[in-house]
C-alpha positions as CSV (number, residue, x, y, z in Angstrom):
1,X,-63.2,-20.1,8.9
2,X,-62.6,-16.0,9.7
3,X,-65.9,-16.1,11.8
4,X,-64.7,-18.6,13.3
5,X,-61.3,-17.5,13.8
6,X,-63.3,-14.2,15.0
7,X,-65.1,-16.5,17.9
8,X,-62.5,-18.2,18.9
9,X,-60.5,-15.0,19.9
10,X,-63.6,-13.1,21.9
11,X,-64.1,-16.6,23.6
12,X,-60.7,-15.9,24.7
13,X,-60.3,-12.3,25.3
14,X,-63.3,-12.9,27.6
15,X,-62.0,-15.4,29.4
16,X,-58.8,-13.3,30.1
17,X,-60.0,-10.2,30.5
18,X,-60.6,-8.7,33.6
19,X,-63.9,-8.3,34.2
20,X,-63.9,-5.1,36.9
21,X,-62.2,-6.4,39.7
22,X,-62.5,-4.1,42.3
23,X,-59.3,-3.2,44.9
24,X,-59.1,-0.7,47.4
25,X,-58.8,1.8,45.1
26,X,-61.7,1.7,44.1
27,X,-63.6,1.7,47.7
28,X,-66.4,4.3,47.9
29,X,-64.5,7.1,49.2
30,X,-67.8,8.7,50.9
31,X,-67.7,5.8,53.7
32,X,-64.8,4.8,56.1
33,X,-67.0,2.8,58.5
34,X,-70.3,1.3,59.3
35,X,-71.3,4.7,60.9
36,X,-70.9,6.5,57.9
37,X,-73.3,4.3,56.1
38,X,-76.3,5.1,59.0
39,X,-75.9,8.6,58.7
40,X,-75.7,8.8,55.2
41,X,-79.2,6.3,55.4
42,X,-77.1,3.6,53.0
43,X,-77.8,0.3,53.4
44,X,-75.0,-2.0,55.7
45,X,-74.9,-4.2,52.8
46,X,-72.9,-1.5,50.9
47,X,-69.8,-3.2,52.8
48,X,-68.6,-5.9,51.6
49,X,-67.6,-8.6,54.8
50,X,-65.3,-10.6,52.5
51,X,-63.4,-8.0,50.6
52,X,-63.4,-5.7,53.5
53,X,-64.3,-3.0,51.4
54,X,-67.2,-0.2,50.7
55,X,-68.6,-1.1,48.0
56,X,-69.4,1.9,44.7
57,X,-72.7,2.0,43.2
58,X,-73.6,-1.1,41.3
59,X,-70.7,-3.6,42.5
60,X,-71.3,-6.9,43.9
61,X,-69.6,-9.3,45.7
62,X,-69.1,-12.7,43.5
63,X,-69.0,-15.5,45.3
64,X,-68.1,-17.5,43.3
65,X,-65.3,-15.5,41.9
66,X,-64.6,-14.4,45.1
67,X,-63.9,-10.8,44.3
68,X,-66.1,-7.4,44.4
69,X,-66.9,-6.7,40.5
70,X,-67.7,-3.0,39.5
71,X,-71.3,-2.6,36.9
72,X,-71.9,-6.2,38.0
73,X,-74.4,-7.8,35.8
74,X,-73.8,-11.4,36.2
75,X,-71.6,-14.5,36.6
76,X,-71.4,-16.5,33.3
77,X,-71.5,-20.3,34.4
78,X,-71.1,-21.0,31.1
79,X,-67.9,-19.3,30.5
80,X,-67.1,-19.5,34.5
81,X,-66.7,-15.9,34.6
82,X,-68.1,-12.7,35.9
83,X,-69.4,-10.1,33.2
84,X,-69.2,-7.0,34.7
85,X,-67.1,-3.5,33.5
86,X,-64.1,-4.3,32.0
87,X,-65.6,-7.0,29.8
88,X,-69.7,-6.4,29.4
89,X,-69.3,-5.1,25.8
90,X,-66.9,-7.6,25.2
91,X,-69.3,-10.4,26.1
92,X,-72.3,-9.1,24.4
93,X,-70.0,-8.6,20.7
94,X,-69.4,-12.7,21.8
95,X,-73.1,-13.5,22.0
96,X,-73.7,-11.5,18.4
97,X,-71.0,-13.4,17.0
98,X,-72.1,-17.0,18.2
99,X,-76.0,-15.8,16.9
100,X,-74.2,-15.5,13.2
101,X,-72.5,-18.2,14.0
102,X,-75.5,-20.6,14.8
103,X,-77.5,-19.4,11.6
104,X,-74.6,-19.8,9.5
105,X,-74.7,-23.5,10.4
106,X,-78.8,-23.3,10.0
107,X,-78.5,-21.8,6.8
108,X,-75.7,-24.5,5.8
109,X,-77.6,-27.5,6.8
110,X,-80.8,-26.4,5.5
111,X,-79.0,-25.7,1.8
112,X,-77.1,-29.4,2.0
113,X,-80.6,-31.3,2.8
114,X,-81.9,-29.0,-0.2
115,X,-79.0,-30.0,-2.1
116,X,-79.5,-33.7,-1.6
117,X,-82.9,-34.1,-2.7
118,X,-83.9,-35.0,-5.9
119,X,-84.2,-32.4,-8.6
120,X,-87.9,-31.7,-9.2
121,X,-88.8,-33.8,-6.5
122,X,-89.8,-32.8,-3.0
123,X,-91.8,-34.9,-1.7
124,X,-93.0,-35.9,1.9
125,X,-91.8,-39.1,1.9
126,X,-88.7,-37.9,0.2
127,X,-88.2,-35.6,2.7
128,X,-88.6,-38.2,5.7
129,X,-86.3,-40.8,4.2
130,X,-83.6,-37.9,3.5
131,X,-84.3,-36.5,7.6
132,X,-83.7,-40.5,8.3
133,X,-80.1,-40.7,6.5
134,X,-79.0,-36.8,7.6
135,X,-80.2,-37.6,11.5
136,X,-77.4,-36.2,13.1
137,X,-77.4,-33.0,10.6
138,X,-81.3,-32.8,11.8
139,X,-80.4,-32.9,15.4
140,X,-77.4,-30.3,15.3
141,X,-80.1,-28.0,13.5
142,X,-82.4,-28.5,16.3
143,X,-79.6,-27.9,18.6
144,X,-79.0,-25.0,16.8
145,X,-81.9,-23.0,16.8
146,X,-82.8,-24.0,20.4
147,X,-79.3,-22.3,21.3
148,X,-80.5,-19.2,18.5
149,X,-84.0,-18.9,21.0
150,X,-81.5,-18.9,24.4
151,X,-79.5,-16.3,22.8
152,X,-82.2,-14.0,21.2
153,X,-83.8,-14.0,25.3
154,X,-80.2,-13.5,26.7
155,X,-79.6,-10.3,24.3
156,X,-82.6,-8.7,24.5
157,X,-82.4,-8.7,28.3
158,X,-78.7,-7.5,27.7
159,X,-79.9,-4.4,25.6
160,X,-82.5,-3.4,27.6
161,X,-80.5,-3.3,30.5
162,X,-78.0,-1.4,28.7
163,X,-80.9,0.7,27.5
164,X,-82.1,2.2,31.2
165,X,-78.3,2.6,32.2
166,X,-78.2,-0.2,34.4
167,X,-77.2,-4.2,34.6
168,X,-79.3,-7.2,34.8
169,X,-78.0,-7.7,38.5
170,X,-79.4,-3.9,39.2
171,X,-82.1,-3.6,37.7
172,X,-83.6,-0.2,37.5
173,X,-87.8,0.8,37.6
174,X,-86.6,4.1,37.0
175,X,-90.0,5.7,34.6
176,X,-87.8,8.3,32.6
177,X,-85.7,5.5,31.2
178,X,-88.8,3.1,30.8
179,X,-90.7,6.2,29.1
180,X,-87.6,6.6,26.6
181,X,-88.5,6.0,23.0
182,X,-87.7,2.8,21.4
183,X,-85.5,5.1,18.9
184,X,-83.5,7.0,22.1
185,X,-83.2,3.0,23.5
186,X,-81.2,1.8,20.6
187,X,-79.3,4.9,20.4
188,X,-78.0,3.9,24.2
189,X,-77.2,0.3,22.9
190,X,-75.3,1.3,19.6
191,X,-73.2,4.3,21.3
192,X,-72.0,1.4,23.8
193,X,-71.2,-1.2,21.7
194,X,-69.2,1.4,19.8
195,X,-68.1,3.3,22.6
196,X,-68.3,1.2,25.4
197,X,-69.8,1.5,29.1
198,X,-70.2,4.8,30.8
199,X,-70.8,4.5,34.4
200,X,-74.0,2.7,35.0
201,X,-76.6,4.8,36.5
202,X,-75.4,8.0,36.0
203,X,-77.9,10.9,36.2
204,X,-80.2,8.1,38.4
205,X,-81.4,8.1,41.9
206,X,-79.4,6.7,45.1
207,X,-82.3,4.3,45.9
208,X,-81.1,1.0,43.8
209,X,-82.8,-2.3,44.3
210,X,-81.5,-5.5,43.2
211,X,-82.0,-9.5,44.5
212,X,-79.4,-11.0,46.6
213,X,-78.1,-14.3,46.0
């Protein structure tokens, strides 16, 4: 019931947390105008036409949000939310929560079908009339560890994007930070999960690429 308590309440915080919304503010202060992005050799695409706004490094127009989101990495259909600054550490603490979460109920499961067999005997058949009477326990396990292999794929492209100094909307081919130690990688990930986000791509090069959508 407490990790569950503890789910429940990052499923909220980021659901109301803002996720980096970007004002005017925030505008690139190098650019006024389309000219200034020519003779600085930026890309027109810096300049957002909906937000009317010059975009930082690594912020993207959401469209579905409907806003310009600073260290964009992605919108969150699930959650119907943009994961971006404000709440990117926020949302990957979530995920390692719901992993504990998912083989806590594997590990309960797995001991109650244990528990219901026969002392001293385990056999097949056993086994398949038991899996017959407990099919709905059988499926949520499946369910389960299905949702364990989505979430193990989701964090490890998570921490090696957090690893380079980038997002998983920007990411970076840059070789220092691909030529980084696996020990110097989990040293990024653990100082921002306890410290939080720097500014991505610090100490990187001006030439970013990333896929439009």
């Amino acid at each position: 019931m407490f990790h569950f308590s503890l789910v429940i309440g990052l499923f909220c915080k980021v659901l109301t947390q803002d996720p980096g919304t970007m004002d005017r503010a925030d505008a690139d202060p190098r650019f006024s105008c389309i000219a200034d992005l020519v003779e600085n050799n930026q890309s027109p695409h810096r300049f957002c036409p909906y937000c009317e706004l010059f975009q930082p490094d690594f912020t993207k127009h959401c469209k579905l949000c409907d806003v310009c989101i600073k260290d964009y990495d992605h919108h969150c259909l699930f959650l119907n939310r943009c994961v971006g600054r404000g709440n990117h550490r926020l949302f990957i603490f979530f995920i390692l929560f719901m992993v504990i979460a998912h083989l806590l109920f594997v590990a309960t499961a797995t001991s109650y079908l244990y528990d219901k067999m026969p002392a001293g005997n385990h056999s097949l058949s056993l086994w398949l009339t038991l899996l017959g009477e407990e099919f709905w326990v059988v499926v949520m396990m499946v369910m389960n560890a299905l949702t364990l292999l989505w979430e193990a794929w989701l964090l490890t492209e998570q921490f090696d994007a957090v690893a380079t100094g980038t997002t998983t909307y920007f990411r970076q081919c840059e070789s220092k930070a691909r030529q980084r130690s696996l020990g110097q990688r989990w040293v990024k990930v653990l100082s921002f999960l306890l410290e939080g986000r720097r500014r991505v791509g610090s100490g990187q090069k001006e030439d970013k690429t990333s896929i439009d959508i």
